[in-house]
TINU-623854 format. One record per residue: x, y, z of N, C-alpha, C in turn. Coordinates in steps of 0.05 Angstrom, whole numbers, plus 5000, padded with zeros to 4 digits. Layout:
// residues N
XYZXYZXYZ
...
This chain:
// residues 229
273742854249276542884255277442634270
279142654298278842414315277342294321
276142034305273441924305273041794350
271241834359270141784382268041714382
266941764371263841854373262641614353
259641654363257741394349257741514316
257641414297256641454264254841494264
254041804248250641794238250641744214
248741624194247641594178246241834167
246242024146245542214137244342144107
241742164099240642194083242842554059
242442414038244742634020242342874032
240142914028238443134026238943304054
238943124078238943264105241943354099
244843144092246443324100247443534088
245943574057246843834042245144054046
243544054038241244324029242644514051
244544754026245344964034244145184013
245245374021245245644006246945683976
246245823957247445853938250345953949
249846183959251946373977255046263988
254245933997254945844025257445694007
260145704020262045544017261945304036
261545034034262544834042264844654041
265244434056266744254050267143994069
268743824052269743594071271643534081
272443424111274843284113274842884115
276842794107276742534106279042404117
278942204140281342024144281941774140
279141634137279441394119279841394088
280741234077281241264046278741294043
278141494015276341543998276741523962
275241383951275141373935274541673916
275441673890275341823872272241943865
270641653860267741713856265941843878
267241893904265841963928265842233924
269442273927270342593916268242693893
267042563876266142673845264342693862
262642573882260142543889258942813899
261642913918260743043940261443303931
262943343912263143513890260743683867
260843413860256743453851255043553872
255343463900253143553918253243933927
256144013914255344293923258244333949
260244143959262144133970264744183937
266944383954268444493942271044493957
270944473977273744443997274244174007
276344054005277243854010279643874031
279543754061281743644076281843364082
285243334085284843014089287242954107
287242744117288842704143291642574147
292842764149295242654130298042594156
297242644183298842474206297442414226
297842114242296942034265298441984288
297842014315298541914335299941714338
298541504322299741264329299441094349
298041094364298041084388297840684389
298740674405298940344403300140184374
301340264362303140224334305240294331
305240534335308140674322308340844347
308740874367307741034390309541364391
310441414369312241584363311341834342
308441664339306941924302307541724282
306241764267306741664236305841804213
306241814193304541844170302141754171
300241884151298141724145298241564119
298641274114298241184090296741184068
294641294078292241424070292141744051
294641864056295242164057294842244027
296542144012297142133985295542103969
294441893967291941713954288841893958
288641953981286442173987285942463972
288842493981289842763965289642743940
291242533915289742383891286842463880
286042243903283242263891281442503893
281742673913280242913913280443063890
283043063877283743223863282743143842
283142893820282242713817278442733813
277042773833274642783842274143103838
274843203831273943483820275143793838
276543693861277243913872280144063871
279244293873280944453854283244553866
283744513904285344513928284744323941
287544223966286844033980288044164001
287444114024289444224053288943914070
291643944087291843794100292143834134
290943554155291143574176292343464193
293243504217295243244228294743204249
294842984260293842984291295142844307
297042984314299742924334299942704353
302542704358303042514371303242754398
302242614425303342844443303142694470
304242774488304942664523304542404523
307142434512308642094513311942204514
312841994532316442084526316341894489
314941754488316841614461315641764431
313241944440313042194411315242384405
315542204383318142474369318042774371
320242884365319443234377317143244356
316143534356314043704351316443694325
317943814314319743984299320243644274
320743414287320643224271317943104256
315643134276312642984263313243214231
312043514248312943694217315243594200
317543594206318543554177318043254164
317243024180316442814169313742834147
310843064155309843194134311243314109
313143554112313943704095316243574078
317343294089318543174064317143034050
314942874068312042764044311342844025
310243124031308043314014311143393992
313343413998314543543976315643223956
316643013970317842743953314942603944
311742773948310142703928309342833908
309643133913309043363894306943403898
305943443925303643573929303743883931
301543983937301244243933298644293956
299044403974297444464004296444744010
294444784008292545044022294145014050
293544994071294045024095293944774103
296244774126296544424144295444524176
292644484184291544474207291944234221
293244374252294144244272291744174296
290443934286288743874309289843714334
288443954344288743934383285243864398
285543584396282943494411284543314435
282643154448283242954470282542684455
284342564466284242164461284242104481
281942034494282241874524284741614527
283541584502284441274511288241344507
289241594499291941534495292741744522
291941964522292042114555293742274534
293342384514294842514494295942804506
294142884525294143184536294543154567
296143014576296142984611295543244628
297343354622297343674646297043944619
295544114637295944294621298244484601
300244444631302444544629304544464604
304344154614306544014587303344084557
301444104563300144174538301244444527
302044594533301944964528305444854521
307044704531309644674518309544624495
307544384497308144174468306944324443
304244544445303844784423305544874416
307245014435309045214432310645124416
311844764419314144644403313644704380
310344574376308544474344308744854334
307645064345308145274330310545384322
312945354340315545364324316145294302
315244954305316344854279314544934252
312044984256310545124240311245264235
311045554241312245784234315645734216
316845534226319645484210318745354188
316745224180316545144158315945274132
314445554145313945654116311445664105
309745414123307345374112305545624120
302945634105300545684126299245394133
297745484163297845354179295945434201
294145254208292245404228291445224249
289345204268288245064294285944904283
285144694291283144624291282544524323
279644544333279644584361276944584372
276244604389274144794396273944854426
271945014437272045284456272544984480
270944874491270944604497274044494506
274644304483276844184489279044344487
279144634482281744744488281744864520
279744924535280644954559280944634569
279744374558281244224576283544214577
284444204556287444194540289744404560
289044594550291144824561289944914589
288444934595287744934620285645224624
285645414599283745604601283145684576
281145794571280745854549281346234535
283346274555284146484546287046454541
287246224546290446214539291946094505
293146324497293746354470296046234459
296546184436298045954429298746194395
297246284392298346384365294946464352
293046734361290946794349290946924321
293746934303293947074279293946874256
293546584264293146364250289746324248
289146174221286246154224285445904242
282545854253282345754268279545594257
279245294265276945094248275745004276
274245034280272544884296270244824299
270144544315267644374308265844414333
262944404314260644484334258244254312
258243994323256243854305253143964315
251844174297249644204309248544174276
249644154253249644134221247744364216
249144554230248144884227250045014203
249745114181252845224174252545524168
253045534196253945864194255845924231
256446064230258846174256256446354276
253946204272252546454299254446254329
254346074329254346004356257945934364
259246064349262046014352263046204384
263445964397265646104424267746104427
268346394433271446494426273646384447
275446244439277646174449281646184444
282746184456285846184448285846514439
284046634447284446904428283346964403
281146684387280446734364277446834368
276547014356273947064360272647194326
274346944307272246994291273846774278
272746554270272446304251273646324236
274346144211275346124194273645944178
273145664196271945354183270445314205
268045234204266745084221266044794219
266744544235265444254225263244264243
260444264218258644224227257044014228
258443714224256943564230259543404217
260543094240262242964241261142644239
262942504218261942194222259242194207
259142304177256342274165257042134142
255041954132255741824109253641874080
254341924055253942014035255641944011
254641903984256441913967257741743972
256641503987258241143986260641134006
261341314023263741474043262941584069
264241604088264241754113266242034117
263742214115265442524119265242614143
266542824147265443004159265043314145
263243394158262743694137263143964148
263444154135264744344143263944704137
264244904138262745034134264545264122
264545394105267245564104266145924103
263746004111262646204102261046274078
């Protein structure tokens, strides 16, 4: 997701060998090629997300698109997959980030003046040190509230991505709820794929997606992987 963290290097064998049973998948925010998509496709991955707004942070200090959005979306599809959903990762605690109500419709005129077609647009809520994206709790629990408005006005489905962790830094507890009738993705890199060790937060206490292992490379690309049940 919000890349921080060091890159591992994953052998294809360590980062697949799943279950017949098991739904997987990927998300991607650097461009990916078509043949990666076919790759990872072949490997037994079936879900595809891709990152379709940024912060901006030191560029556009207001949100932007991702240039990347389209072309990803493309090629997954393109690359054998049969849905794509998209993620966004806000612009937030800054006076010069556009409202909550504008980043969304700057998505929802994209996805429609390209003719895309979207499973769900998950709203990741992590920390950026380096932008102070989440200052106080308080203006955090506003700026949700804005982003679920305008969600809910859009029409879409729409869910959290998060985890037990950075949402009490964020909001300041981890019982404090934002909207638990939305599904909810969160990352626990232990490249376990299953929901034993999921901790319940915002009110969700049963998964939807799990990323179980972030910043892995395979199939000539850098994913991250995901777990869907």
């Amino acid at each position: 997701m919000f890349k921080k963290f060091a890159a591992i290097t994953l052998s294809i064998a360590s980062a697949i060998g799943f279950a017949q049973a098991q739904t997987i998948g990927v998300d991607v925010s650097a461009l990916t090629d078509v043949s990666s998509f076919q790759c990872a496709k072949g490997e037994g991955f079936t879900q595809a997300v891709v990152r379709c707004y940024i912060e901006a942070y030191g560029q556009n200090p207001g949100g932007a698109l991702d240039s990347n959005c389209q072309q990803n979306y493309q090629n997954a599809l393109d690359g054998g997959f049969d849905g794509v959903d998209l993620y966004m990762f806000p612009c937030t605690g800054r006076d010069s980030c556009k409202s909550a109500e504008t980043q969304v419709q700057e998505i929802i005129d994209y996805v429609g003046s390209n003719s895309m077609k979207v499973g769900t647009l998950w709203l990741d809520v992590e920390i950026d040190p380096s932008a102070n994206n989440w200052p106080s709790p308080e203006s955090a629990q506003s700026t949700l509230q804005g982003f679920k408005a305008a969600l809910d006005g859009s029409g879409w489905k729409w869910g959290v991505y998060s985890s037990a962790s950075q949402w009490s830094q964020i909001v300041g507890s981890n019982d404090w709820e934002l909207d638990s009738s939305v599904p909810v993705w969160y990352a626990h890199w232990d490249d376990n794929k299953s929901f034993d060790n999921f901790a319940a937060f915002g009110g969700w206490t049963t998964p939807t997606v799990k990323q179980y292992s972030g910043d892995v490379t395979f199939c000539s690309a850098g994913f991250d992987t995901n777990y869907y049940g």
